[in-house]
N, C-alpha and C positions, 0 to 999 in steps of 0.2 A: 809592665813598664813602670817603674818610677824614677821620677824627676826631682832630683835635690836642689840644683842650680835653677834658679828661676829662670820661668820660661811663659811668654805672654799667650793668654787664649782672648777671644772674641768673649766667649764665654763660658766657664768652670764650673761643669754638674758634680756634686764632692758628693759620696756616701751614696749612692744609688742601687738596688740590687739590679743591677744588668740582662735584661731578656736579650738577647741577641737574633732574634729571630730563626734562629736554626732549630729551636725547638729541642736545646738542651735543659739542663739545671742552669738556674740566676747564677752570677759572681756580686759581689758586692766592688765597686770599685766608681774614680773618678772618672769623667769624661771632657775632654775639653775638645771645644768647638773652635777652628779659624776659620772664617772666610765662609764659606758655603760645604766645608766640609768638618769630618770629626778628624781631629787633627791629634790625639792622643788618648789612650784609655790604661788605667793603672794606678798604681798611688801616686797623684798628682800636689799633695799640701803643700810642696813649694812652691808651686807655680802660681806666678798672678794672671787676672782676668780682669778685663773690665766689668765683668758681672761675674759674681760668682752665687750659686745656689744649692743650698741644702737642700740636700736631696735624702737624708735618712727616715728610713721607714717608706719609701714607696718606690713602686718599679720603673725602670726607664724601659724602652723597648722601641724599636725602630715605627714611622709614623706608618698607620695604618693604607694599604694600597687594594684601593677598590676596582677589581677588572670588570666587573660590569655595572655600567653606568650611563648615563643619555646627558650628565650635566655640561656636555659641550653642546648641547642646543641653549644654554642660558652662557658658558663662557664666552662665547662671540662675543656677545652683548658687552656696551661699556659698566653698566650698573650690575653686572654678572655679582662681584664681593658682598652686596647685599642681600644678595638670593642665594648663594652658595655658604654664605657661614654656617649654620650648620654644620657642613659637610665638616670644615676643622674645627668646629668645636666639641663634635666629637673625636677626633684624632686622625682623619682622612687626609694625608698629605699628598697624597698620586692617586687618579684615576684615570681609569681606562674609557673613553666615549667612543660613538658609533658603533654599539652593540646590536645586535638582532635586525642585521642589513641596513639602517638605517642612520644618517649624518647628516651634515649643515653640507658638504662638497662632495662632489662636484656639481655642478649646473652649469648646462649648457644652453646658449639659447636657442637649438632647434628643439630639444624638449621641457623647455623649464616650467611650463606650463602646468606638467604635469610634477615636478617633484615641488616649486609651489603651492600645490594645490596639497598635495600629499603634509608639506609643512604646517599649511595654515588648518589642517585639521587638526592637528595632533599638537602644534603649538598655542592654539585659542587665536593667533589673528594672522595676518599678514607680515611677510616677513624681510618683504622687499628691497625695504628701507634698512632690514639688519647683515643684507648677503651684497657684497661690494666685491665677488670674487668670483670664477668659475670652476678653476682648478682645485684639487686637492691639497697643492702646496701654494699657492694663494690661502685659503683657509687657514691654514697653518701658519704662514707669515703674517696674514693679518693679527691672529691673538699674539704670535711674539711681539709685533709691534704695538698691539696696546695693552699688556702686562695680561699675567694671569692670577689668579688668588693660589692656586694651588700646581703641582704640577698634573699634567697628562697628558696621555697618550692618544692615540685615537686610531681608528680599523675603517678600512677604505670597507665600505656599506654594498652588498649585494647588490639589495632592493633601490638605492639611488643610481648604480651604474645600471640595472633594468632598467630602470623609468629613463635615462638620458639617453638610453639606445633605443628603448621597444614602444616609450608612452608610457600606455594602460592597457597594451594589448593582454588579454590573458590566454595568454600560448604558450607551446614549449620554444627555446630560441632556435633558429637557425644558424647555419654555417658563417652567416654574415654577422649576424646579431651575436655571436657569440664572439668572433675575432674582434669583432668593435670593443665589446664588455674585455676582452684579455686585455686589450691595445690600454683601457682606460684603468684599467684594476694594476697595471704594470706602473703607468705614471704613480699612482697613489704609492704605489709601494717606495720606486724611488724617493719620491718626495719624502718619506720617513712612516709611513703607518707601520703600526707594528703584524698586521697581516689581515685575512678580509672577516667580515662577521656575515652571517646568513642570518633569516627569519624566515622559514621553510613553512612557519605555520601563516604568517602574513601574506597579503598580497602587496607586494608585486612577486615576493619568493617565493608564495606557494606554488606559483605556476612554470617553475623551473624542475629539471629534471636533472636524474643522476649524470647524463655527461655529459651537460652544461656546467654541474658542480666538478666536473673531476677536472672540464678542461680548465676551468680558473685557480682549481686548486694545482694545477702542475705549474702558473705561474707563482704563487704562493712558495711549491716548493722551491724556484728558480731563483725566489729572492732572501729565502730559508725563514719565512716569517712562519706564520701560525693562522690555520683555520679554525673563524670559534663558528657557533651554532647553535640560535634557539631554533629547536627540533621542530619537523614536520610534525610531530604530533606529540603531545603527553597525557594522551588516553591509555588509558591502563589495556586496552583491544589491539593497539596497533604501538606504542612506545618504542617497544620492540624494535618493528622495522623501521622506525623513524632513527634508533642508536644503530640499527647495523647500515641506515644507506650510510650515514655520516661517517663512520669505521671504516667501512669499505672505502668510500671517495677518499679515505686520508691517509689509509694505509696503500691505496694503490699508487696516490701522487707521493708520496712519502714526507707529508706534514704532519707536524704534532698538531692535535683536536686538542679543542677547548669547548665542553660539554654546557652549555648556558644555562641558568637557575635551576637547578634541579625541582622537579617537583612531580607528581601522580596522579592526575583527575580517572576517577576511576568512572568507566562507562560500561556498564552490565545492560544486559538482555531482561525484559521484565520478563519476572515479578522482583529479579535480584536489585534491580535500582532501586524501586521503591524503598527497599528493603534497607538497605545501604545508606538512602537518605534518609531515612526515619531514623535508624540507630544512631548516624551522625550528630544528628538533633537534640536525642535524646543525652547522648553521651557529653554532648557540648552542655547540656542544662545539669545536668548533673554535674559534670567535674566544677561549674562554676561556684558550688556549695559543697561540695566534696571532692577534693583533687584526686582525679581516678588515675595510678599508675598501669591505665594499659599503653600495651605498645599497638601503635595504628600505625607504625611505619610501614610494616611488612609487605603495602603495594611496592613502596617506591622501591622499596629493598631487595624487591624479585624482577623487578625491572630492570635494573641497575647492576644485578648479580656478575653478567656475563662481560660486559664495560669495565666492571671493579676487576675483574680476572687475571683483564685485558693491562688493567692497568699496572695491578700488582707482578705480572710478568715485566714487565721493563717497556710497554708501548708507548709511545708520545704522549698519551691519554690523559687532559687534567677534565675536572669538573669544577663550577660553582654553586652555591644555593644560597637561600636568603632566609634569617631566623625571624620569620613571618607565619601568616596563616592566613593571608592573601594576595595575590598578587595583584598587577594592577595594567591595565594597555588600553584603547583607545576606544569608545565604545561600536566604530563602526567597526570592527575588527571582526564584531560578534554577527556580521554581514556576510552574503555570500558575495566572494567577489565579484559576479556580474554588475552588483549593485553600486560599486566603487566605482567604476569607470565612469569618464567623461570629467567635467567639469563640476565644482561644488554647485551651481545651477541645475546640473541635469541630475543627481546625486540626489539633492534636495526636491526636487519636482517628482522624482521615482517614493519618494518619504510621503510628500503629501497627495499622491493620485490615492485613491481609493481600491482602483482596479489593482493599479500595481503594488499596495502596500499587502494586498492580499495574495497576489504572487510572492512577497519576497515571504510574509509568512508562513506560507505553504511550504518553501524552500526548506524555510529554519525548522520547524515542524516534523515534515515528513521528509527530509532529506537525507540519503544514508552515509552516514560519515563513515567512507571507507576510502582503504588505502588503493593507492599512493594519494588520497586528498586533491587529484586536480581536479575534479569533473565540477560542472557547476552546479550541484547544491551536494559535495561530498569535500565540502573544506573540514579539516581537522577541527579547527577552533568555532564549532558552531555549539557557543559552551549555553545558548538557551535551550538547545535540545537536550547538551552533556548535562547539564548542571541544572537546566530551569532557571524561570528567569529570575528567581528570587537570589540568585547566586550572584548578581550586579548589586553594586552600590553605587552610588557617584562618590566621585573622587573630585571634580572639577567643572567648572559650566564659568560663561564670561559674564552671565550677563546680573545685575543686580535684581531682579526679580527671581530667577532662579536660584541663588545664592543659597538660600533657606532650604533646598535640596539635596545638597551636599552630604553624604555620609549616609543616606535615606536608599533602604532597599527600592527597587519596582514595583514591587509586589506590595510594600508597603501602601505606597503613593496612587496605587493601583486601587487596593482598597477602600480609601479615601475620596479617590473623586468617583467613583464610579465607572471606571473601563478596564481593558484589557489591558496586561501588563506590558503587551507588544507596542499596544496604542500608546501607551503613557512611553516608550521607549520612542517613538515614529516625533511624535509630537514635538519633545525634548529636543530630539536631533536636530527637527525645523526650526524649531524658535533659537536653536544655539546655533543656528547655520555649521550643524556638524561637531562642532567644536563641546566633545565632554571625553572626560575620562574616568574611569569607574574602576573601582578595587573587584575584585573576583573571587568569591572564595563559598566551599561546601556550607558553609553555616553564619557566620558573622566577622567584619575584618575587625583582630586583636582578639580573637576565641584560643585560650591556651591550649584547650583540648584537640581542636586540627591541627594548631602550631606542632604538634609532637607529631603529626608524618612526616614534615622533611628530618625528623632525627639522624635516619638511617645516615642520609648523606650529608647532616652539619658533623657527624662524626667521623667520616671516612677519612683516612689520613693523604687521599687525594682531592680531594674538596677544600675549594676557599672560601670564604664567602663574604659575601657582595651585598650591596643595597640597592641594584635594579635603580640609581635614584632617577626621576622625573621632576625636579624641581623648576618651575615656572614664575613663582613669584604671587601665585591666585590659585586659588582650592585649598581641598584639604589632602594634605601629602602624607605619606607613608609614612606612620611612626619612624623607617628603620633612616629616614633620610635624617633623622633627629639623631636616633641612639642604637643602631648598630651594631657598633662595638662594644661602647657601653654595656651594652644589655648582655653582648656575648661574655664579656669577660666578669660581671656582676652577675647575670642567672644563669645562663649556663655552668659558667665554670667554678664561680664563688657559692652560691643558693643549691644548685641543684648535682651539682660536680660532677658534670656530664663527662667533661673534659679538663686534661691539666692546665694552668695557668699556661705555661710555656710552650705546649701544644699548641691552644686557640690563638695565641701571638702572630706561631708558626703557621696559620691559616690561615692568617690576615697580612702575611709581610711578605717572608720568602717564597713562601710557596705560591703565591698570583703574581711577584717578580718571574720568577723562574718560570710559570707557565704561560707568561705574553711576552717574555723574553726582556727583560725591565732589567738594565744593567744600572751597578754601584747604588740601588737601594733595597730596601726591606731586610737589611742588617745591620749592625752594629760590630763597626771594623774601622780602622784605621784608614783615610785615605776616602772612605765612601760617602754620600750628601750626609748632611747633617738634617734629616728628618726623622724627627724625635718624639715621643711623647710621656712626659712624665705623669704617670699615676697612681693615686693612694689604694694599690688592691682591695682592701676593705669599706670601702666607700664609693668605690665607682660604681655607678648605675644608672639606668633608664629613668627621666621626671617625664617620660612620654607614655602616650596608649594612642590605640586608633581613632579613638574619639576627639582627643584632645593631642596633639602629637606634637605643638609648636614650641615645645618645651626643651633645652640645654640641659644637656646629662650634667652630674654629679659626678665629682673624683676625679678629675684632668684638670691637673695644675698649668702644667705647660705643654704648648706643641710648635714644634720647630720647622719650617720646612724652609732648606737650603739654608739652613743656619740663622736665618730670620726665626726670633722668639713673636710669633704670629697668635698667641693665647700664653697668657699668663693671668697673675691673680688679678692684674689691673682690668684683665678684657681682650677684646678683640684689636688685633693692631695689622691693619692689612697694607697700610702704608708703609714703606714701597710694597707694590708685588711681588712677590718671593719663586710665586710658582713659576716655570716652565715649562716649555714643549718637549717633548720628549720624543725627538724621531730616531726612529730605527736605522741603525749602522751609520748614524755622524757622530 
């Protein structure tokens, strides 16, 4: 398109090479912005602007869209743009929350008790005073009404429509329990989610079965939204049937699967763990004075084979994963779930009995993690058995005396005072009345050398990927909530050219649009929101690491969402709020 006759923009991006998010070759061309959308693209030098920007020598490319994500447990909140920067200053314009069965709505008051309770672990306090709603679209009308920083989506939660039908029972549902969970997973949908998420390895979802799953995924299909799903398990023993129930239950109700963080914990039979964790070790000590080019993706990648197949035939089939080398969830998680039940009082009195802290270790201990994961001491994620307990970090604790623990193996701490690493894990839990969360990972969180097993799947041309974020406002947070993209488009694709520039775009824009069903963004088109972000390819990069992570990347000049210039050279400008809600079919 060019324009001779002048013609007004909001504002005028001149000389830009063009990523379009389709995952072609750049063009080199202007862009001009009206209103909340892009309103021309071509040779633009006649047209005036109330701003206009030089944009030669670095790439435009639609703002980055993260589908999985938990920062709608901090969006509710009023003080949410202080705790969320980050997120757009690395280039995150859209994300997707209530990932892995879990949300702020619904609550109800015959069972609030319980997904209260479920809140104030996993959020560090009470959350009373932040939930003024019970509905799913209540939730949703309340952040319209008090603005957003960015936009997002959100997925009506398994695991919270469990808890408002069943409690904390851990059983499979009945006939009743299960039309209740349709009757409430249907409102969500009208109200606008863009379809439901599981947590099959979590309780309250691990204690659901395949056709409790298929009957909510046939409302699912009814509303044509999307089932996502962190899996029943990601033990290298059972993975497997963890990707074929979820296949099965989506192929039989006929919704497109959204496959959650890709990743491989590998669970061998001694002598081979031993074995597997020592090499780990070794290989992690090593490449950190000699960068070793081996490939250690090869679990996830044999896992993943028959899913990738599936996918590459034409099935509804996306995936995401995160360019990490730890991941990160709640520390009671690593509990079997009898222990969860009841009240944080009864929770916490089972932590500090004596008799009983020696049952639940025996659980975790000698318990056989087999499938399907319901039995009580056969949960998938009993990752002190999988992994040992030196595989926790802490990630978060409330209180100012524990502070100083943050980032600190068990094992370590363990060492230290003189006890057992369960002990120093029981202890924790009490003194934080529950409330910690902890990174997870084979060897150290920010180790390059594990970071290279999820390769397989950050290259797969059906994989997006995401940043898992958990951001609270207190701990230490996951580099990737820092630099994400950053990192993807600087080491990945620039340092190590794993991938093309217009590829990893492509993984970050159109392709998590199109796989949660995210209409008029994560391209670069006429007519579509104007969420934008300009960057100097040769300069963008990660100033984060695991240790230190509260650091603003490098090379993002500008980031636009809904036309709002929300990052530029001046800083952060969140005033007005720019984002919104994003419901499915208004």
């Amino acid at each position: 398109m060019t324009l001779r006759a002048k013609s007004a923009f909001d504002t005028l991006i001149q000389g830009a090479r063009v990523f379009d998010g389709t995952g072609r070759h750049p063009f080199t061309a202007d862009v001009g912005i009206r209103g909340d959308r892009i309103a021309a693209i071509g040779t633009l030098d006649q047209a005036s602007a109330e701003r206009t920007i030089d944009a030669r020598g670095r790439a435009l490319c639609p703002g980055f869209i993260d589908v999985h994500s938990h920062a709608e447990m901090t969006l509710v909140k009023p003080d949410h743009p202080r705790i969320l920067e980050p997120l757009v200053r690395q280039g995150i314009t859209t994300f997707v929350g209530g990932n892995c069965g879990t949300s702020m709505a619904p609550v109800f008051p015959e069972k609030a008790r319980y997904v209260h309770t479920f809140f104030d672990f996993f959020l560090g306090a009470p959350q009373h005073d932040h939930i003024h709603w019970q509905t799913f679209d209540q939730m949703l009308s309340h952040v319209e009404s008090q603005g957003a920083l960015l936009n997002a989506g959100f997925l009506a939660p398994h695991g919270i429509l469990r808890l408002n039908v069943m409690g904390d029972r851990n059983e499979t549902a009945d006939a009743q329990d299960i039309a209740a969970m349709k009757t409430m997973l249907a409102d969500c949908l009208e109200a606008g989610a863009l379809g439901m998420s599981t947590g099959l390895m979590y309780f309250p979802g691990l204690s659901s079965d395949e056709h409790e799953l298929l009957e909510l995924a046939r409302v699912v299909h009814d509303h044509h939204r999307v089932f996502t799903s962190h899996l029943r398990s990601y033990n290298s023993d059972t993975m497997g049937r963890a990707l074929d129930e979820v296949m099965g239950v989506c192929a039989a109700a006929e919704v497109p699967l959204q496959v959650s963080h890709l990743f491989c914990i590998p669970n061998l039979p001694w002598p081979w763990k031993t074995l597997v964790d020592r090499l780990l070790q070794l290989g992690s000590r090593v490449h950190a004075s000699v960068p070793l080019p081996i490939p250690i993706d090869g679990l996830l990648a044999s896992q993943m084979e028959k899913a990738f197949r599936r996918a590459d035939a034409g099935e509804p089939i996306g995936f995401d994963t995160m360019p990490t080398s730890a991941g990160f969830t709640h520390l009671l998680a690593f509990f079997p779930p009898w222990v969860l039940q009841g009240s944080i009082p009864e929770v916490l009195k089972r932590l500090r009995d004596p008799v009983s802290r020696r049952e639940i270790r025996r659980s975790i201990e000698e318990g056989d993690v087999a499938w399907p994961h319901r039995g009580r001491d056969s949960w998938s994620f009993n990752a002190f058995k999988v992994m040992g307990y030196g595989a926790a970090f802490i990630m978060s604790v409330t209180t100012d005396k524990n502070r100083p623990l943050e980032g600190r193996s068990f094992t370590d701490i363990a060492a230290e005072v003189g006890k057992h690493p369960f002990d120093v894990v029981c202890d924790l839990l009490v003194e934080e009345e529950g409330r910690v969360l902890v990174f997870e990972t084979p060897t150290f969180p920010g180790d390059p050398f594990t970071e290279r097993s999820v390769l397989a799947a950050l290259l797969n041309p059906h994989v997006s990927v995401v940043t898992d974020t958990i951001l609270l406002g207190f701990g230490l947070p996951s580099h990737l909530f820092y630099d994400c993209y950053p990192r993807l488009l600087g080491s990945y694709v620039r340092d190590h050219r794993h991938l093309g520039l217009a590829e990893a775009i492509r993984k970050s824009t159109s392709l998590p649009a199109d796989q949660l069903g995210i209409r008029d963004r994560g391209r670069i088109r006429p007519g579509l929101f104007a969420d934008l972000v300009l960057f100097d390819p040769a300069r963008i990069a990660s100033r984060s690491t695991a240790q230190d992570p509260s650091n603003f990347p490098v090379g993002i000049d500008h980031v636009f969402i809904n036309g709002h210039a929300i990052i530029d050279p001046e800083g952060f400008h969140p005033d007005p709020l720019p984002g919104r809600v994003l419901r499915a079919g208004g």
